[in-house]
Backbone bond lengths (Angstrom), bond angles and torsions (degrees), N, CA, C in turn:
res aa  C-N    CA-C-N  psi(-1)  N-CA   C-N-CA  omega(-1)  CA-C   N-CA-C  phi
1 X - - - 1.466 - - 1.529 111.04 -
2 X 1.118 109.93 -2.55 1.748 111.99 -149.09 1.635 97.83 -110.21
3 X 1.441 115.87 -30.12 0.790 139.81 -177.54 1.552 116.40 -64.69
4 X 1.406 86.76 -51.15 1.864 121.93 -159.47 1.685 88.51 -62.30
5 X 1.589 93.61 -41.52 1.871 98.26 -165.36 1.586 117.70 -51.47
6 X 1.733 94.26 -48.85 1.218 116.47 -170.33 1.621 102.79 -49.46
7 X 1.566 111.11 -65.20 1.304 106.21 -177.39 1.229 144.80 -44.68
8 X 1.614 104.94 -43.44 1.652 138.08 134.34 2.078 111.01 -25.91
9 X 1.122 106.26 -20.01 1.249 87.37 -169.24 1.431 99.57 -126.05
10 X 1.430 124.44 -15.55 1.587 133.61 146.80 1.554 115.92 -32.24
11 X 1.111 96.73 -62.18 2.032 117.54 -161.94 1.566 94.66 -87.01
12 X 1.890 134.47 -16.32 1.169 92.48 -176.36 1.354 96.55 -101.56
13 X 1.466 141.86 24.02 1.082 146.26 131.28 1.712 147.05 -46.40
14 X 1.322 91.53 -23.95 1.348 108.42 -172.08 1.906 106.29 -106.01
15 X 1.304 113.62 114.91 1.252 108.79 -155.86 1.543 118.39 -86.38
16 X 1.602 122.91 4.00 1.131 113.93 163.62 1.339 107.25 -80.25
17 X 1.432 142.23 -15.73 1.809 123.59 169.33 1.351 111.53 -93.92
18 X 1.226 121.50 26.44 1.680 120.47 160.11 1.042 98.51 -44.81
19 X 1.665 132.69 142.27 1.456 137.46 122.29 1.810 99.12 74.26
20 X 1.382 106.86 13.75 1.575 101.38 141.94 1.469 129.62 -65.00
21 X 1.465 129.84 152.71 1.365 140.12 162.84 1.371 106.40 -32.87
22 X 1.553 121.12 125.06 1.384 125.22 174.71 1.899 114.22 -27.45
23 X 1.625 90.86 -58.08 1.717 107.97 -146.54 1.646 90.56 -66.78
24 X 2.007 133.57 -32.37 1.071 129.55 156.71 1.714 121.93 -35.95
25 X 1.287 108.78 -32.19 1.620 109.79 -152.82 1.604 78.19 -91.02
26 X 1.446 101.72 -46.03 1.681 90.44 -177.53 1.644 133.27 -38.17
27 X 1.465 101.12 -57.94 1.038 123.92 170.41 1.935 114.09 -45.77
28 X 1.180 120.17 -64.11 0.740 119.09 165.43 1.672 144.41 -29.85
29 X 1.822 100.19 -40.18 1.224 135.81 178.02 1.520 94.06 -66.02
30 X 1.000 113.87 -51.12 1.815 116.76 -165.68 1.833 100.50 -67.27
31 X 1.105 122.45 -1.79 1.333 116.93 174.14 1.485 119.09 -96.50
32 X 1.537 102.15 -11.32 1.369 108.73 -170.75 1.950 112.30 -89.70
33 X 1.545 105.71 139.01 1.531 112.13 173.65 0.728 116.54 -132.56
34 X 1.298 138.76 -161.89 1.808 134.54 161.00 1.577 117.27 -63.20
35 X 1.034 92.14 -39.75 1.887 101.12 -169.80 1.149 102.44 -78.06
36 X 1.368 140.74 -7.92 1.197 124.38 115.69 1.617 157.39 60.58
37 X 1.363 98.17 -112.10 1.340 158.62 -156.62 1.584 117.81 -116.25
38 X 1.786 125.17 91.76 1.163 101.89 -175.87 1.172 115.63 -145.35
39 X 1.309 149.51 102.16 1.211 151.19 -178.26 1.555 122.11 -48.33
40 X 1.458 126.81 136.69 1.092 153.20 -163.40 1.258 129.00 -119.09
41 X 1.483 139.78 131.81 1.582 113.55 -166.57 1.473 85.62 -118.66
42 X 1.482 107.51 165.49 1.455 114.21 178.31 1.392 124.38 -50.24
43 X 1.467 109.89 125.37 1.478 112.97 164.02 1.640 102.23 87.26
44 X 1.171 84.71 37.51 1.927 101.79 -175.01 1.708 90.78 -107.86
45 X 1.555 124.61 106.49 1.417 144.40 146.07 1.575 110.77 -39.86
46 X 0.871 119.55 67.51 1.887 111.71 157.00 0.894 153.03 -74.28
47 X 1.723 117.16 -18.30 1.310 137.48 135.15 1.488 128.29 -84.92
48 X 0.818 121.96 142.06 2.310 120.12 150.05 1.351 100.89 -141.47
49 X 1.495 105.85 160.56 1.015 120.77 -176.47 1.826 131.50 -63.18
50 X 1.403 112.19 100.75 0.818 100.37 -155.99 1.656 119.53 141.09
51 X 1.214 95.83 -35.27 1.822 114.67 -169.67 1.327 99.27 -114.28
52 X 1.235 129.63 10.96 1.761 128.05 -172.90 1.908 90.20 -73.89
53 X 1.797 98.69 133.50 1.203 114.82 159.28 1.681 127.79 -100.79
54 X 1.892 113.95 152.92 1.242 94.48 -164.64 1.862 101.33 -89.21
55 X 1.436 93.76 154.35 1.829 98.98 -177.51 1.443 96.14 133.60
56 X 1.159 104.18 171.69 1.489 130.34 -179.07 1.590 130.62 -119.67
57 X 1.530 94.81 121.18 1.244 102.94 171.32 1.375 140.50 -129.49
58 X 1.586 123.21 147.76 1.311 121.46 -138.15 1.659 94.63 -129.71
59 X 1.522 116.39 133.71 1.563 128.56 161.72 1.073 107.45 -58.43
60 X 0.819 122.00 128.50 1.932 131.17 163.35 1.265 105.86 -116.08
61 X 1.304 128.82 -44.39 1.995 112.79 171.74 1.963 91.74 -150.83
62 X 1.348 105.36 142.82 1.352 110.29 178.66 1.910 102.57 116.65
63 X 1.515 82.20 -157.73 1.904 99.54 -160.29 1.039 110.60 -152.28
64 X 1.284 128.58 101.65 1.929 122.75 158.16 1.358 105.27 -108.02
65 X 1.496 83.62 164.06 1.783 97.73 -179.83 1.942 95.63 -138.92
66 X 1.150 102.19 150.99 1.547 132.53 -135.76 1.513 81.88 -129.84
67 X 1.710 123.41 100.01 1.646 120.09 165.91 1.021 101.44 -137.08
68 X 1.725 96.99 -174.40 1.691 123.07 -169.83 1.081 118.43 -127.19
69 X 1.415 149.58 154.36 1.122 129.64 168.32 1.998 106.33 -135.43
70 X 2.112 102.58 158.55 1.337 82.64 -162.76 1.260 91.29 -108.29
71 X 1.237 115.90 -131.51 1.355 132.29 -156.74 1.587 99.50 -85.70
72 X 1.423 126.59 -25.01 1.358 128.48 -162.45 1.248 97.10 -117.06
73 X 1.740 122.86 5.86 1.471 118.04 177.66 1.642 118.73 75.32
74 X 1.412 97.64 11.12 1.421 92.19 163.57 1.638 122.05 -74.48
75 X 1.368 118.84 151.29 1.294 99.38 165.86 1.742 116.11 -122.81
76 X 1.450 95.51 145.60 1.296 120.37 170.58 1.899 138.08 -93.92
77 X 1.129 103.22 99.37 1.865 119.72 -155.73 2.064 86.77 -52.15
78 X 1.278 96.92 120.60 1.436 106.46 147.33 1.176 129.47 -51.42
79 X 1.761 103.85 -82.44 1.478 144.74 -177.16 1.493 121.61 -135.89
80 X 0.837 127.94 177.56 1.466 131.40 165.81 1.547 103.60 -150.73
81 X 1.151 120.57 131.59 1.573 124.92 -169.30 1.546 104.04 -120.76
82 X 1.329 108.45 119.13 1.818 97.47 168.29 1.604 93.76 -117.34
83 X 1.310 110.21 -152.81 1.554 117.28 -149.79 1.389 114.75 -55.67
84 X 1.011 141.93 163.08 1.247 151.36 -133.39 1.539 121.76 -16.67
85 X 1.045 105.46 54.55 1.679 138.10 176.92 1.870 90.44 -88.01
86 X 1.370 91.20 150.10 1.490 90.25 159.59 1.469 119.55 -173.24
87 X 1.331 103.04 164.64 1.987 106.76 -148.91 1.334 97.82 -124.48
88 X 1.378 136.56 148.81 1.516 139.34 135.13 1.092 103.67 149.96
89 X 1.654 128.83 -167.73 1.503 135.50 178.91 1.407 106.16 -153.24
90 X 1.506 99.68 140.70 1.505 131.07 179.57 1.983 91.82 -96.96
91 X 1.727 97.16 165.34 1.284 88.93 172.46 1.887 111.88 -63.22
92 X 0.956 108.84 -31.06 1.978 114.79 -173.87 1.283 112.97 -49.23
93 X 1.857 109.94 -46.59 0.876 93.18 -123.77 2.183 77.38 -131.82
94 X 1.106 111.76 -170.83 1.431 103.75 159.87 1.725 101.69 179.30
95 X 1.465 110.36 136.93 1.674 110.28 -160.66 1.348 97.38 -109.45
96 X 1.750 133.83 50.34 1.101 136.66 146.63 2.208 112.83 59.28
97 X 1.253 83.52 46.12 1.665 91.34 177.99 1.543 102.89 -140.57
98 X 1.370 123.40 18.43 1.287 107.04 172.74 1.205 114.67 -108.38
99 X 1.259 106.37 143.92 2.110 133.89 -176.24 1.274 88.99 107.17
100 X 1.321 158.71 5.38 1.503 154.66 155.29 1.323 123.35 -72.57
101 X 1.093 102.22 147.51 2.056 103.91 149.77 1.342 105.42 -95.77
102 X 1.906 75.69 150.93 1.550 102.91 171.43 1.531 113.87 -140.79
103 X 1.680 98.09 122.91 1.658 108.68 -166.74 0.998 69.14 -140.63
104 X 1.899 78.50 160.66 1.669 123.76 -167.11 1.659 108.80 -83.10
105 X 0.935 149.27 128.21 1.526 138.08 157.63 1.223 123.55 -73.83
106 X 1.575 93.49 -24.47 2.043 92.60 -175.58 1.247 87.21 -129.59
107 X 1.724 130.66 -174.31 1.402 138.34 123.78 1.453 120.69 -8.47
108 X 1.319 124.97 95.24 1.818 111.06 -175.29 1.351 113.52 -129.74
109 X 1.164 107.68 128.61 2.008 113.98 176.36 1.373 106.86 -80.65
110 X 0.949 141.55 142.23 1.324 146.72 153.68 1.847 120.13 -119.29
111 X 1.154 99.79 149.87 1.979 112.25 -169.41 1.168 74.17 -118.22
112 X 1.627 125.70 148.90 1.238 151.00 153.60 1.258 127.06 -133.67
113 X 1.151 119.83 123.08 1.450 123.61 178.83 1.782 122.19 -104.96
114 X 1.103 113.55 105.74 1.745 110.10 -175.99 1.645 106.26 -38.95
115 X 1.293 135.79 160.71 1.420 153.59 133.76 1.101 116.62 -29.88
116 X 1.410 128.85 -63.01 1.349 130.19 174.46 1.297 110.75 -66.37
117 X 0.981 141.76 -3.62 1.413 137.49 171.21 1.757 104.53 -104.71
118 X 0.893 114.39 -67.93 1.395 120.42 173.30 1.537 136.90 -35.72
119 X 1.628 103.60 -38.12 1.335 136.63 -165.85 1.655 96.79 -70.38
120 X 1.639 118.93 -51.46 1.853 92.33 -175.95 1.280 106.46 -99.55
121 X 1.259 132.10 46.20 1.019 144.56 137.08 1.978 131.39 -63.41
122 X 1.682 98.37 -55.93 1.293 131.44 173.18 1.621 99.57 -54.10
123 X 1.427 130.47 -53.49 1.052 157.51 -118.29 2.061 103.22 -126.20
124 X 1.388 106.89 -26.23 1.055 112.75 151.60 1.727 142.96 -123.77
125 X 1.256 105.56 10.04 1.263 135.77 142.04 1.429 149.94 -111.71
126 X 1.372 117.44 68.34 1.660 130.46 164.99 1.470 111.25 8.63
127 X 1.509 107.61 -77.70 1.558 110.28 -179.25 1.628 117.88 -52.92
128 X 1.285 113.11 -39.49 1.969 118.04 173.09 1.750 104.51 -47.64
129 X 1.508 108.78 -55.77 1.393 117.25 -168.75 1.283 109.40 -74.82
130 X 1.308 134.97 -15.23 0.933 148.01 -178.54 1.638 112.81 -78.42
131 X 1.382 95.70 -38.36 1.512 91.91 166.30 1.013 142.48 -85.94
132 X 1.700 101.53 -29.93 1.565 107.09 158.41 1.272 134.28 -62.75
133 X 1.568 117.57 -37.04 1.462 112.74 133.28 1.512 137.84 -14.73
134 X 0.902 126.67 -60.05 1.387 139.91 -171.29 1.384 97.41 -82.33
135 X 1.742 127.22 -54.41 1.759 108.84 174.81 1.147 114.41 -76.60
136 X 0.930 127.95 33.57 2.011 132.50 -172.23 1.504 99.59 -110.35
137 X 1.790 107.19 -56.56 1.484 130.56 160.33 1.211 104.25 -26.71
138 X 1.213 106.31 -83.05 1.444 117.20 -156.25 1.638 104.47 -71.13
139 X 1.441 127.72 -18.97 1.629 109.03 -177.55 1.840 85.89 -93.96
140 X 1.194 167.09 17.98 0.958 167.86 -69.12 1.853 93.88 160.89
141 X 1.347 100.61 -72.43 1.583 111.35 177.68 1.339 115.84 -61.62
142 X 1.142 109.86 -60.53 1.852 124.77 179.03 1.753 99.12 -42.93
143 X 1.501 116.18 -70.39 1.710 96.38 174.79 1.219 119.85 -69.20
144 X 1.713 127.81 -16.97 1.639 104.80 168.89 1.397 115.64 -47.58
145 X 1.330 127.33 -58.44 1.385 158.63 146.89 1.587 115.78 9.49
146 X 2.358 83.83 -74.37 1.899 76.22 -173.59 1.360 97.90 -71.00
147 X 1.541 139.84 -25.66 1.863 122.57 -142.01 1.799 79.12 -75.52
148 X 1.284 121.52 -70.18 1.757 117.42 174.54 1.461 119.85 -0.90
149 X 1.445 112.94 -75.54 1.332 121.85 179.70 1.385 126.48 -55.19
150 X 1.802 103.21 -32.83 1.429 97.03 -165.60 2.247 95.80 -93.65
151 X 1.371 95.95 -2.11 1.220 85.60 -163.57 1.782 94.59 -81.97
152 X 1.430 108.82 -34.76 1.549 119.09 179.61 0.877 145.62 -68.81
153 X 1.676 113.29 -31.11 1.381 140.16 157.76 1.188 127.87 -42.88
154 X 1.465 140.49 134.39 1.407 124.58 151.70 1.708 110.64 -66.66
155 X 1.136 112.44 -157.61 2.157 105.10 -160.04 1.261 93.94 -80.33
156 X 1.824 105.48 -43.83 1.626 104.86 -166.98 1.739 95.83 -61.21
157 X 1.158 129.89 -60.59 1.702 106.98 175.85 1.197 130.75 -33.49
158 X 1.587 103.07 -57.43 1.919 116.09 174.37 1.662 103.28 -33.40
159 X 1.019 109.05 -70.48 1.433 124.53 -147.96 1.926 103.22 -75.12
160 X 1.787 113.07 -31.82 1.487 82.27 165.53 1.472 111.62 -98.76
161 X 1.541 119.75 -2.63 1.205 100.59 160.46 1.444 139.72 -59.80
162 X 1.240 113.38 -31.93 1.269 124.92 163.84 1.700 125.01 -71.31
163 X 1.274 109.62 -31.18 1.596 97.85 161.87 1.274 109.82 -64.80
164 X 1.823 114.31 -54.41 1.494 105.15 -177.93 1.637 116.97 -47.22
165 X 1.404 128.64 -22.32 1.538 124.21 -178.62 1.343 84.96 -75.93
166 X 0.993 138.67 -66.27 1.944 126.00 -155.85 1.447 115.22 -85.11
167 X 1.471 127.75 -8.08 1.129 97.63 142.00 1.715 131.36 -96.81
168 X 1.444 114.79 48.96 1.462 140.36 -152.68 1.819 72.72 -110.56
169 X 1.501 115.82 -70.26 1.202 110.63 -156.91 1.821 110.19 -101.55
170 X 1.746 104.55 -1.96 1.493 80.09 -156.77 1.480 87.76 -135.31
171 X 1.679 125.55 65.38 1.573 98.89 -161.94 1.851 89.26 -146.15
172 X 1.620 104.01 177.86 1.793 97.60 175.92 1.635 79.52 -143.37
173 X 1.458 102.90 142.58 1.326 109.05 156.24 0.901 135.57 -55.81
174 X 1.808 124.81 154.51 1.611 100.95 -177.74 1.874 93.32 -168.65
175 X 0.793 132.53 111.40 1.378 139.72 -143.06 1.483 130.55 2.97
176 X 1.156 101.44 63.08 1.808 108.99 -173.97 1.934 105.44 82.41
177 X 1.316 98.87 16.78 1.455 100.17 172.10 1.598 101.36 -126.21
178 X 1.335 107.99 158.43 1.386 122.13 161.64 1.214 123.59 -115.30
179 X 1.654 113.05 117.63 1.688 116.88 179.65 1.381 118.08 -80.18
180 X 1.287 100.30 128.77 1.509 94.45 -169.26 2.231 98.28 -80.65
181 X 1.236 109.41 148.02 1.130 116.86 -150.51 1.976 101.56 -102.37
182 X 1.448 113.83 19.14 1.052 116.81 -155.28 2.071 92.55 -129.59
183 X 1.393 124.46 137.75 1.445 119.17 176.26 1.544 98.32 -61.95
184 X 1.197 122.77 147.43 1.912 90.52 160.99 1.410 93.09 171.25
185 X 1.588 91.60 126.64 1.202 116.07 -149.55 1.669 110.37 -91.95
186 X 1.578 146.68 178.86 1.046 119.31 152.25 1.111 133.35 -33.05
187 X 1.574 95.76 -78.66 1.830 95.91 -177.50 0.847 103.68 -68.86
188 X 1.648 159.92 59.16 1.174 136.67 117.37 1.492 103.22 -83.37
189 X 1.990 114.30 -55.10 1.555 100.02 173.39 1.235 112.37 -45.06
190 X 1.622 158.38 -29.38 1.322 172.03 -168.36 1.732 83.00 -44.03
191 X 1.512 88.56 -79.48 1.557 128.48 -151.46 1.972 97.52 -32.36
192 X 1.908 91.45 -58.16 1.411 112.61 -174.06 1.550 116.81 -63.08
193 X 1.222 146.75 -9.10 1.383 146.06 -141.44 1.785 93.25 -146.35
194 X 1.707 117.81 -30.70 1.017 112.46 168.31 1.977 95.26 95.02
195 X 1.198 120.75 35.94 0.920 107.01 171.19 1.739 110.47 -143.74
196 X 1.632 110.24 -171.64 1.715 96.26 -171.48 1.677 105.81 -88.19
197 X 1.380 110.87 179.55 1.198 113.63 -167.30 1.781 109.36 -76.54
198 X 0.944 95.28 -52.43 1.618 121.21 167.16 1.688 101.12 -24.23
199 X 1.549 118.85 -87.00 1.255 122.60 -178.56 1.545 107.12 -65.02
200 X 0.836 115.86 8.52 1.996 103.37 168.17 1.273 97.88 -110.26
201 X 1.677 133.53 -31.02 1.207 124.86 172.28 1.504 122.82 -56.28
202 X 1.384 105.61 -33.20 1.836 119.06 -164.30 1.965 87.22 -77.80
203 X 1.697 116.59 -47.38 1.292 94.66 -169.64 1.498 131.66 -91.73
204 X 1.678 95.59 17.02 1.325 106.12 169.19 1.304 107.88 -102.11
205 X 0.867 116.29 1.94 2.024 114.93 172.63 1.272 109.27 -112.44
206 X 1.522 114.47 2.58 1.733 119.86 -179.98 1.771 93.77 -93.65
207 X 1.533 112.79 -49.40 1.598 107.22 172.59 1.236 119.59 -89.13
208 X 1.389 125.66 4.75 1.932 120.53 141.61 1.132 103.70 -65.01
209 X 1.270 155.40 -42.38 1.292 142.22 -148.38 1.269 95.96 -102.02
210 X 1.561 127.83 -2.52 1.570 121.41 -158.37 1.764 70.92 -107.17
211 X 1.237 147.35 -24.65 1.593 123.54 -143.63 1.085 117.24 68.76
212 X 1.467 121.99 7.97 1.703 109.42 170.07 1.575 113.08 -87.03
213 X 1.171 118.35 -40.53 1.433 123.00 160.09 1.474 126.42 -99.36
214 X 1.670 117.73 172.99 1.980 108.95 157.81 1.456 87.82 -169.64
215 X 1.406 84.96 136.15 1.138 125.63 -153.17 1.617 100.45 -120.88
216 X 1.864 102.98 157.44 1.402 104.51 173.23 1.493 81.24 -178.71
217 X 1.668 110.50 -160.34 1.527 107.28 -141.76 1.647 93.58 -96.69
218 X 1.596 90.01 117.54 1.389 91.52 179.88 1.489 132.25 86.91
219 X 1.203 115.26 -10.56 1.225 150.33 -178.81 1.597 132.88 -119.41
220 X 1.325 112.09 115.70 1.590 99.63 -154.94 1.618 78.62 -138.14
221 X 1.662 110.19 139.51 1.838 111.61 -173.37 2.218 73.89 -128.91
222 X 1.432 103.69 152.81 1.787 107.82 175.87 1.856 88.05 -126.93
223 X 1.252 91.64 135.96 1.968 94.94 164.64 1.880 108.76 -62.66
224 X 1.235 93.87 161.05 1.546 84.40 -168.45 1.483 102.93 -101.60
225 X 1.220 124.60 -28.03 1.410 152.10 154.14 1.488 125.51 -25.54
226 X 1.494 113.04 -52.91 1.045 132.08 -159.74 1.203 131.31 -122.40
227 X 1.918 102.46 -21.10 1.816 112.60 144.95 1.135 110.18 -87.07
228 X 0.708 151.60 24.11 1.877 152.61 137.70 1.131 109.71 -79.04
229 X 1.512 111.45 -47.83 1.687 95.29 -165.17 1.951 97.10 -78.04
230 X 0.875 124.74 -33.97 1.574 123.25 176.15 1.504 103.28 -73.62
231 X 1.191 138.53 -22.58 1.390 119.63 167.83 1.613 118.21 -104.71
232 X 1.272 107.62 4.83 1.925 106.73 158.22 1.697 94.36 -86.32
C-alpha cells in the first residue's frame, strides 16, 4: 500500500496526467519502481549533446534549464523546466530539447519513464497522445518565440524580455512588482541571453536606476507596469 501511495503521489504531481481516466493512471502506475526516481544536486549536467536518451522525463521538485552553445561557447537558454515540467522523446513524439544541455539549477528529482515502456501506452490511448501533442505545440511556440526575441532585440530588450518570461512562470507579487522566484545571478542571466556578464551588469543598473527593475544579491523583482509598456 505504501508503495502504491508513493506512486500515486509521483503522477499526481506531474501535470500532464491531471484528470486522466483512472484505468490510464493505473496503467501508468504499473511502470513505476525505485530506479525511477532520482535526485540531483545543483549544477548537475545530465544531458550533452549527443548523449540524449529515448523516454520521458518529468520534474517533480527543483529547476533545469535546457541550453545551447555557439561557436564562442556562449550559451543560449532553450527552456527552463520547474516542477512538473517535462523533457525527452518517445519514438511519436519529441519535446524539442535534443542537441542541448540539461543542468540542474537547484536540487532536482526527476521520475523517468523508458520509451519502450511508455511508447504503447501513447499508442493505445488517444487522450495520452493527445496531450503530448498539445505540450509539444506549445514548447514548440515558446522557443520559436524566445530564439525571435533574443535574436531581435537590442540587450536592453533581451534581458527584460527574458526576466519578463521567468517571472511568467516563476515569480510572487509584491507591490506592483514581480519577484522573480529563481537565485540568479548575472552571469547566469549572461549565461541565459547568450551574452557577457559585464554588459548585462551595466544594463541591469541602467533599469535600476530607471525604476523598471530592483535588484539585490541574487534577486531581481521587474515593475509590471513598466516592462510591458517598453516591451509592447
Amino acid at each position: 500500500m505504501e508503495q502504491n501511495n508513493k506512486k500515486l503521489s509521483i503522477l499526481s504531481q506531474i501535470k500532464l496526467f491531471e484528470s486522466l481516466p483512472s484505468h490510464i493512471i493505473h496503467e501508468i502506475e504499473q511502470l513505476a519502481n525505485g530506479s525511477n526516481l532520482n535526485a540531483y544536486p545543483k549544477k548537475t549536467i545530465i544531458q550533452t549533446p549527443g548523449t540524449e536518451k529515448t523516454g520521458l522525463s518529468f520534474v517533480i521538485a527543483g529547476k533545469l534549464r535546457s541550453y545551447k552553445t555557439d561557436s564562442d561557447g556562449k550559451q543560449y537558454t532553450v527552456c527552463i523546466l520547474s516542477d512538473g515540467g517535462m523533457f525527452g522523446e518517445v519514438e511519436s513524439f519529441s519535446l524539442g530539447i535534443g542537441g542541448t544541455y540539461v543542468e540542474t539549477m537547484e536540487e532536482t528529482m526527476i521520475y523517468s519513464i523508458p520509451a519502450e515502456q511508455f511508447e504503447p501506452l501513447l499508442s493505445k490511448y488517444s487522450e495520452l497522445a493527445l496531450r503530448f501533442l498539445s505540450e509539444m505545440s506549445k514548447r514548440l511556440r515558446e522557443q520559436a518565440e524566445l530564439a525571435e526575441k533574443l535574436v531581435f532585440r537590442d540587450l536592453r530588450g533581451k534581458v527584460l524580455y527574458f526576466l519578463n518570461r521567468l517571472s511568467k512562470k516563476f515569480s510572487i507579487e509584491e507591490n506592483g512588482y514581480l519577484k522573480i522566484d529563481i537565485p540568479l545571478t548575472h552571469q547566469e542571466l549572461a549565461n541565459m541571453i547568450g551574452a557577457t556578464r559585464e554588459a548585462v551588469s551595466l544594463t541591469l543598473q541602467e533599469l535600476s536606476n530607471e525604476g523598471i527593475i530592483v535588484t539585490s544579491r541574487r534577486m531581481v523583482m521587474i515593475h509590471i507596469e513598466k516592462v510591458m509598456k517598453e516591451l509592447s
